[in-house]
N, C-alpha and C positions, 0 to 999 in steps of 0.2 A: 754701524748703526745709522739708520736714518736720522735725518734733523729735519722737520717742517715748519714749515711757515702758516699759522693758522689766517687766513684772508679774513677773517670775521674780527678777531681781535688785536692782530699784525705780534702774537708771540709766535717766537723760534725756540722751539725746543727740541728733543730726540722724540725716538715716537715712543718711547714708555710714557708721555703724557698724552697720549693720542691712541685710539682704538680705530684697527682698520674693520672696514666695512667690507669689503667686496669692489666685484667691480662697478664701475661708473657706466653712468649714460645707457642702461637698461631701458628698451622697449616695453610696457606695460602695456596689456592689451586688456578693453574692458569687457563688460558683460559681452554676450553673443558671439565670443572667441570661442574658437574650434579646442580642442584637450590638445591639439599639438601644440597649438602657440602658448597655451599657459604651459606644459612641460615643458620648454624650451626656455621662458621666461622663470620659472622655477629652478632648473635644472643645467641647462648651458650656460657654461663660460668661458670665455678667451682664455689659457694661459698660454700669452706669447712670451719669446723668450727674446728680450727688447723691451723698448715701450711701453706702456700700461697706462691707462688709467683707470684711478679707484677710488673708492671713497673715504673718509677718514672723519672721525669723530674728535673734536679737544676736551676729552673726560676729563683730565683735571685743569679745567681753564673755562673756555665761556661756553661749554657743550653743545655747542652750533655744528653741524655738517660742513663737509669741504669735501673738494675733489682734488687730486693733488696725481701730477704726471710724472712717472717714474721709472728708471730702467732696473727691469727685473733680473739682469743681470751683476751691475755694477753696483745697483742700488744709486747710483745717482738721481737726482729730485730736481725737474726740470720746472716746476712752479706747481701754484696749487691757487686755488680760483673757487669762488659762490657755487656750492652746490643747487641755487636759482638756477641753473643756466641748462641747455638743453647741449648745448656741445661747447670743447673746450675754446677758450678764445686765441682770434686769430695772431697775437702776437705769439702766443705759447705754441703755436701748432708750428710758425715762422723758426723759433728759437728752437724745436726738436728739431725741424730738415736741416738747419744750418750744423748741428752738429751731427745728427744721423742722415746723410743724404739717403734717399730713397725708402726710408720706414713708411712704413704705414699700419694704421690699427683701423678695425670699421671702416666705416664712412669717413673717422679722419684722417691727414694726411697733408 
């Protein structure tokens, strides 16, 4: 079972108090977008097998959004961070390569 760390209200709990969201750090593309980019934006998603990051909801706690880095294999929960933010931060991105050397997801890495 997962256990997370909500960033918004600093509770740690399993994730049956938590509602996943999908993936993280989605491109939204606005009006005068072509039908590919909104089907891709609709319709594509990473599932690597490694790494991840996603979104997560604290349904029974202060129901703020968070993004939260995880291996989809092990399930290990490398941190979780403001879903404010536009990509994950640089210390969390440091602490995936020092135990995954050479991962990568997206843009990060």
């Amino acid at each position: 079972m997962l256990v997370l760390t909500c960033p918004c209200c600093n509770v740690t709990a399993e994730e049956t108090e938590f509602h996943a969201g999908g993936e993280a750090h989605l491109k939204r593309f606005g009006p005068g977008s072509d039908n590919a980019d909104f089907e891709n934006y609709l319709f594509m998603r990473q599932n690597p097998k490694g790494v991840h990051f996603e979104r997560w909801r604290h349904n029974n706690g202060c129901g703020k959004w968070f993004h939260a880095a995880r291996c989809t294999m092990t399930l290990e929960v490398f941190g979780t961070y403001s879903a404010q933010t536009y990509e994950p931060p640089k210390a969390l991105c440091d602490a995936i390569s020092a135990k995954r050397p050479g991962w990568s997801w997206g843009a990060f890495s």
